[in-house]
N, C-alpha and C positions, 0 to 999 in steps of 0.2 A: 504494500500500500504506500503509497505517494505521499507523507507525512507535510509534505506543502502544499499541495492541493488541498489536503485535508482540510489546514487550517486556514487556508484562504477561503474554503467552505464554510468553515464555522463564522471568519469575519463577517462573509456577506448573509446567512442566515442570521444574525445576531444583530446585523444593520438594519436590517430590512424588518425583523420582528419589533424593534424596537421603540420606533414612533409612535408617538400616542393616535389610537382611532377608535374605531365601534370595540373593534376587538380585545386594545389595552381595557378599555371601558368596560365591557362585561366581566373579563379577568379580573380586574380589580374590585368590580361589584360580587363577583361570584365566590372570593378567595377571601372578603369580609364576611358573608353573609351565609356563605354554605361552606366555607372550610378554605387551606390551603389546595387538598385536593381535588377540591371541584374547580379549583382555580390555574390550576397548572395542568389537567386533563384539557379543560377549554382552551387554555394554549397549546397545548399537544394538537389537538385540532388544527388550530392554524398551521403550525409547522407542517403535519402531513401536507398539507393543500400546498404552502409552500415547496414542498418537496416534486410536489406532483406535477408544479408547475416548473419546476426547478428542472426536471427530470425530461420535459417536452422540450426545453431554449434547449439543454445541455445534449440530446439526443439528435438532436437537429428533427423532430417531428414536426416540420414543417407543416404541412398538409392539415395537422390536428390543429396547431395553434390560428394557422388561417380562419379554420372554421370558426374556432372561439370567437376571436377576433371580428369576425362577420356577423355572428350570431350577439354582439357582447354587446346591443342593446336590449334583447329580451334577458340575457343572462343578468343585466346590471338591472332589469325593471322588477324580475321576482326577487333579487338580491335587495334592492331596496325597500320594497314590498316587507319583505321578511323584516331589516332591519327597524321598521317603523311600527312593525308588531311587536316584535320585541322590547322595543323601549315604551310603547303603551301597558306592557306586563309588569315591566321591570319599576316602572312607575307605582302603580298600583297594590303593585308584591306587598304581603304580609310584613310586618317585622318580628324576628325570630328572636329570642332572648339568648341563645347562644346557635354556634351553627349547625347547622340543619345536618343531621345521620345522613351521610352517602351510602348510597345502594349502587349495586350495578346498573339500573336502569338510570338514572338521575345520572350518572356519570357519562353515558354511552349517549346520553343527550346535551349533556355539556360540549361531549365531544364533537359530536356529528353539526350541532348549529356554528359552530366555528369553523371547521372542516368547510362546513354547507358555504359561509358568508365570507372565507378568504377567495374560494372559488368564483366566487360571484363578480370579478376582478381580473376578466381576461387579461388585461393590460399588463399583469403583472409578469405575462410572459417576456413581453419584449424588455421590462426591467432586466430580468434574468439571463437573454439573448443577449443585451450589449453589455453584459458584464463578462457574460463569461470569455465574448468574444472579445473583448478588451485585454482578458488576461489568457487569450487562446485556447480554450478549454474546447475539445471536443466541439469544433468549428462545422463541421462537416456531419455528425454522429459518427466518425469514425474511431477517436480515442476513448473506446468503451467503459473500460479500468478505467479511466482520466477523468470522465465523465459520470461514474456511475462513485466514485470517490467524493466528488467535488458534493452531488448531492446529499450523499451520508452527510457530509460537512455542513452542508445548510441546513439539514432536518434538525443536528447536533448544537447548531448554532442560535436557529431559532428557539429551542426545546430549550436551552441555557436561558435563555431571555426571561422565557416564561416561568422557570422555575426560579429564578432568581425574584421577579417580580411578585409571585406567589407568595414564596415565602416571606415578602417582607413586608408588605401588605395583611396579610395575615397576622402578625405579631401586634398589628394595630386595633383588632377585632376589642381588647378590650377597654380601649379609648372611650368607645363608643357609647350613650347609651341610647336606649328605644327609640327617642325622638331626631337623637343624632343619624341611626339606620334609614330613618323615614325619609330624612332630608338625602339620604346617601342614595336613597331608592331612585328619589325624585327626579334628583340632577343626574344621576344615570340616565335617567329612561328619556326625560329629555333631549339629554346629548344626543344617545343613542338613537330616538327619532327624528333627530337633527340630522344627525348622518343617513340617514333613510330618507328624508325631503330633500336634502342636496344629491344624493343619487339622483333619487325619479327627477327632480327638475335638471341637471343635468343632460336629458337624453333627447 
């Protein structure tokens, strides 16, 4: 294994997970209010998506990313759609006095709507295109190993982000009290419908 590739993977998943949006957003709501676990699975999500996207630039799947890319205003209109239901729930969400028992179901849904809402951002391919091709990474889909290295590294680097950010959001859960979580709800679900109205107008 190509121990610089590697880590050139983890820089740009790391960069890239990094910036505040819907998704830091739910993380952060999800890792006060239901645990650090539910809060680093929900980034686990992104990363996959990331990876998957990662995996299309760095493969040279052309042909697939075209399509996204063509298709990526009905993709960005359910994506939005979704993010503007979400932030009407997240809004309205109960306040739990301590955080909420993870089950396997509750967590595989953490997962999946992250997963669902990173995808929803075909664009993020050609992010992934001019970097790799910046740093000559399996230009062509022909450096398989080079290529199939560099995304472990993004999945590894994004995946860092989130469990970093989990946990230390998390150690804040007892700041908080009932009225504080309310107000925590609030301005989530806002934002987060925020990000859901700049989508759909957008397109």
């Amino acid at each position: 294994m190509d121990t610089a590739i590697l880590l050139k993977g983890l820089l740009i998943g790391f960069s890239i997970a990094a910036p505040v949006g819907p998704i830091g957003i739910l993380c952060v709501r999800r890792s006060l209010a239901d645990g650090r676990l539910s809060g680093f699975v929900s980034g686990l999500g992104a990363a996959t998506a990331d990876a998957v996207y990662g995996s299309v630039a760095a493969f040279g799947l052309t042909w697939l990313s075209s399509f996204l890319i063509d298709q990526q205003m009905w993709i960005r209109l359910v994506g939005g759609a979704f993010l503007c239901y979400l932030g009407v729930t997240t809004f309205f969400a109960k306040v739990a006095e301590k955080p909420a028992e993870t089950h396997n179901g509750s967590l595989l849904a953490a997962y999946a709507s992250t997963f669902f809402l990173t995808l929803t951002n075909p664009l993020t391919i050609l992010s992934f295109a001019a970097i790799f091709a910046g740093i000559g990474i399996a230009s062509a889909g022909q450096d398989y190993l080079g290529a199939a290295v560099m995304v472990l590294g993004v999945f590894l680097g994004s995946a860092l982000w989130w469990f970093f950010l989990s946990e230390g959001v998390s150690l804040l859960h007892g700041k908080f009290t009932p009225a504080g979580f309310r107000w925590i709800n609030r301005i989530s679900g806002m934002i987060i419908a925020g990000f859901g109205i700049l989508a759909l107008l957008s397109l």
